[in-house]
C-alpha positions as CSV (number, residue, x, y, z in Angstrom):
1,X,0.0,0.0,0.0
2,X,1.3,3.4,-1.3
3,X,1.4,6.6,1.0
4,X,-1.5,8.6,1.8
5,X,-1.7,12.2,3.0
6,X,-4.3,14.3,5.0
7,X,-4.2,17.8,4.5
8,X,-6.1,19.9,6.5
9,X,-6.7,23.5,7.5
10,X,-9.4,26.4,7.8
11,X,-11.3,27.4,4.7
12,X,-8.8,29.5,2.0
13,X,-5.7,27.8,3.6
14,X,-4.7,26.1,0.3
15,X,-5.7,22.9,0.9
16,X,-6.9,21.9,-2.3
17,X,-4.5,23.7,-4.3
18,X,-1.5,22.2,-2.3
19,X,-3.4,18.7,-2.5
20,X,-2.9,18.8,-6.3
21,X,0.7,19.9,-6.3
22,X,2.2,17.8,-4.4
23,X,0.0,14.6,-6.1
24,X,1.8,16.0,-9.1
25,X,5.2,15.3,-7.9
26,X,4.2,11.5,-8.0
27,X,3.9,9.5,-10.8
28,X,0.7,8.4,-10.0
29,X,-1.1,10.1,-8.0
30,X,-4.6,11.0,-6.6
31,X,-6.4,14.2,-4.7
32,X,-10.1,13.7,-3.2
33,X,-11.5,16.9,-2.0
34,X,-14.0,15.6,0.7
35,X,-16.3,18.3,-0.1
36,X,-16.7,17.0,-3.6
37,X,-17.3,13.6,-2.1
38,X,-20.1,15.3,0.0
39,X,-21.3,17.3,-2.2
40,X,-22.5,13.9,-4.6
41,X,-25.7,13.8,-2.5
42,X,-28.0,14.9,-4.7
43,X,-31.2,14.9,-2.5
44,X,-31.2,15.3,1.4
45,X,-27.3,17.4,1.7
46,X,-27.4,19.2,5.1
47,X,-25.3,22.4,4.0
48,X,-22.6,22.5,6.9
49,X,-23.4,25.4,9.4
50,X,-22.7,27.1,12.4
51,X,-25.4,25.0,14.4
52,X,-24.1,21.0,14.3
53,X,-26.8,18.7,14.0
54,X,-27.0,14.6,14.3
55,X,-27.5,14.9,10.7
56,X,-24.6,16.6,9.9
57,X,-22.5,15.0,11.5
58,X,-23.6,11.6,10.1
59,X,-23.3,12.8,7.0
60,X,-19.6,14.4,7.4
61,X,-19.1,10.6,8.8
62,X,-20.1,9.1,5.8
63,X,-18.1,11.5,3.4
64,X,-14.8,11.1,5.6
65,X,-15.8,7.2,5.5
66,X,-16.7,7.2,1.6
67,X,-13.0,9.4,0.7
68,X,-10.6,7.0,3.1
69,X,-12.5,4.3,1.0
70,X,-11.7,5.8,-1.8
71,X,-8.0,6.8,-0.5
72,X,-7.3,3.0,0.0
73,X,-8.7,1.4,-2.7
74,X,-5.8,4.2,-5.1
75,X,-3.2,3.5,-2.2
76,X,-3.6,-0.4,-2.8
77,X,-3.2,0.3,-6.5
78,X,0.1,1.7,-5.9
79,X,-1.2,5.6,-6.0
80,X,-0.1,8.3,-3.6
81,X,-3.3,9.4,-2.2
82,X,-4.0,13.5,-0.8
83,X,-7.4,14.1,0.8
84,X,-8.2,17.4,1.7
85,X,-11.0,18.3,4.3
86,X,-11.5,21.4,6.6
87,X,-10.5,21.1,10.2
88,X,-13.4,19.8,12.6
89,X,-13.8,18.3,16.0
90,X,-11.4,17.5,18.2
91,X,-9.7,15.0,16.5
92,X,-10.6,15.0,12.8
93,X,-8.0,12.2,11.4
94,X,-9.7,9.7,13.2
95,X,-12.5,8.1,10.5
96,X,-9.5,8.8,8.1
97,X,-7.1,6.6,10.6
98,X,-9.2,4.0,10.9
99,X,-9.6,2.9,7.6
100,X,-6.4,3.9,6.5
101,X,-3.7,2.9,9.1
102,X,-0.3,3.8,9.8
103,X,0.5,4.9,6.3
104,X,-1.4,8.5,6.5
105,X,0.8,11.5,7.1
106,X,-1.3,14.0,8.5
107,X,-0.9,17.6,7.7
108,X,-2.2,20.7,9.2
109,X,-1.9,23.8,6.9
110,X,-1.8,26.5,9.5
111,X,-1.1,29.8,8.2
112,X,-1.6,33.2,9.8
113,X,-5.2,34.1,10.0
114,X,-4.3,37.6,8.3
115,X,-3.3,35.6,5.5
116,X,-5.9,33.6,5.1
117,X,-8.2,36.4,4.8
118,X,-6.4,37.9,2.2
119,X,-6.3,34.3,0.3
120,X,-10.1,34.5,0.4
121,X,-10.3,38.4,-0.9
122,X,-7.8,37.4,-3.7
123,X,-10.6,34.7,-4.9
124,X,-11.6,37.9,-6.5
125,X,-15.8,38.1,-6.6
126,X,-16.9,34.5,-7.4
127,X,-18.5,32.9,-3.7
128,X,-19.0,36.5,-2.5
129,X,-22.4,35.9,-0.8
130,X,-20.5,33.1,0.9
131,X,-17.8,35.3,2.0
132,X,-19.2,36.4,5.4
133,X,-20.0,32.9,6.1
134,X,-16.3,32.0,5.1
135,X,-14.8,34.8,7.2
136,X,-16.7,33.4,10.1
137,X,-15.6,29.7,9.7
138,X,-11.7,30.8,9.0
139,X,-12.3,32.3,12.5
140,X,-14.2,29.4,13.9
141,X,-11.2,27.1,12.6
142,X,-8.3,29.0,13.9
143,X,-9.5,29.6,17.4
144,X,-10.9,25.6,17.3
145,X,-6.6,24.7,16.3
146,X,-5.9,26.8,19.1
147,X,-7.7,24.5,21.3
148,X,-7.2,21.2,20.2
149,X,-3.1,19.3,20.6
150,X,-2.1,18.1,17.4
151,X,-0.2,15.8,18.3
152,X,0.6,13.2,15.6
153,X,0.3,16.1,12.7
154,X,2.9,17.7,10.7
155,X,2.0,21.4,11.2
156,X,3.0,23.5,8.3
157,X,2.8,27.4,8.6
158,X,2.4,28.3,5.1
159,X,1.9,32.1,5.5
160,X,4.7,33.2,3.5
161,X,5.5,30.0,1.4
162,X,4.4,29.5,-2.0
163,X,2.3,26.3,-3.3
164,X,5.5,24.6,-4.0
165,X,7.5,25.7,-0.9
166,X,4.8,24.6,1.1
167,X,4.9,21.2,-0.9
168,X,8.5,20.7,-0.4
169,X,7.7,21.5,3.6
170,X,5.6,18.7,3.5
171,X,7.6,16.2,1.4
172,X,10.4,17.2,4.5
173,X,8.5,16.7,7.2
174,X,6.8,13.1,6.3
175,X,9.9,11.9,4.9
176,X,8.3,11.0,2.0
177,X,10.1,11.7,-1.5
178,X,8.2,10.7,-4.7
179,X,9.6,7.6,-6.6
């Protein structure tokens, strides 16, 4: 079974766009953006919100569940597997771990909250009736990784690297090198 990363963060950290650069820098590589992998319920999709319900938190369960499932099934095909996934609860890795095992590198972008707000107003206009509700989780998430010990996690601040910088950061940290 091939390596698989976790990279997580608060909204506008980068996560997907690191995700897909450092899949690049294998030869065969895959990224699963747990949103989209939420997203495919077509009928029934509790939007996620400020006020956690049963509900939503089944169906986060189920998405985390669905994208490890997903993760493995590349990873035993001799992929390098990236999810990407916001940062929740108090420890978010663990439906990943479980299904997983010992082979996923967890990764916490963490850069400065200034910076992520400035990531978000660079999106330029597209999402802006969603930008409140963004500015408010980016908030939510930083003071919620102030809380929690991440022990276990590679913690990356990522404020004043570039995509690939913060790529190579990661590649250093895991010890993994592409093959």
């Amino acid at each position: 079974m091939s390596d698989a990363f976790l990279i997580m963060g608060p909204p506008a950290a980068g996560k997907s766009t690191v995700a897909r650069a450092l899949m690049r820098r294998f030869p065969r590589g895959v990224h699963i953006p747990v949103d989209d992998v939420r997203h495919m319920v077509t009928s029934g999709l509790v939007d996620m919100s400020f006020e956690i319900s049963d509900e939503l938190l089944a169906q986060l369960a189920l998405a985390h569940e669905a994208a490890a499932l997903m993760a493995r099934t590349y990873t035993r095909a001799g992929f390098v597997a990236a999810l990407d996934d916001f940062w929740f609860g108090e420890q978010p890795e663990a439906d990943y771990q479980r299904l997983l095992g010992p082979g996923l590198h967890c990764v916490l972008l963490r850069p400065q909250r200034a910076a992520v707000l400035e990531r978000l107003a660079a999106r330029g206009t597209d999402g802006d009736s969603f930008r409140p509700l963004l500015e408010q989780a980016i908030a939510f998430v930083d003071d919620e990784l102030e809380r929690h010990p991440k022990v276990g996690w590679h913690v990356i601040d990522s404020t004043r690297l570039t995509v690939e910088e913060t790529v190579d950061a990661i590649l250093h940290a895991t010890g993994v090198q592409p093959r």
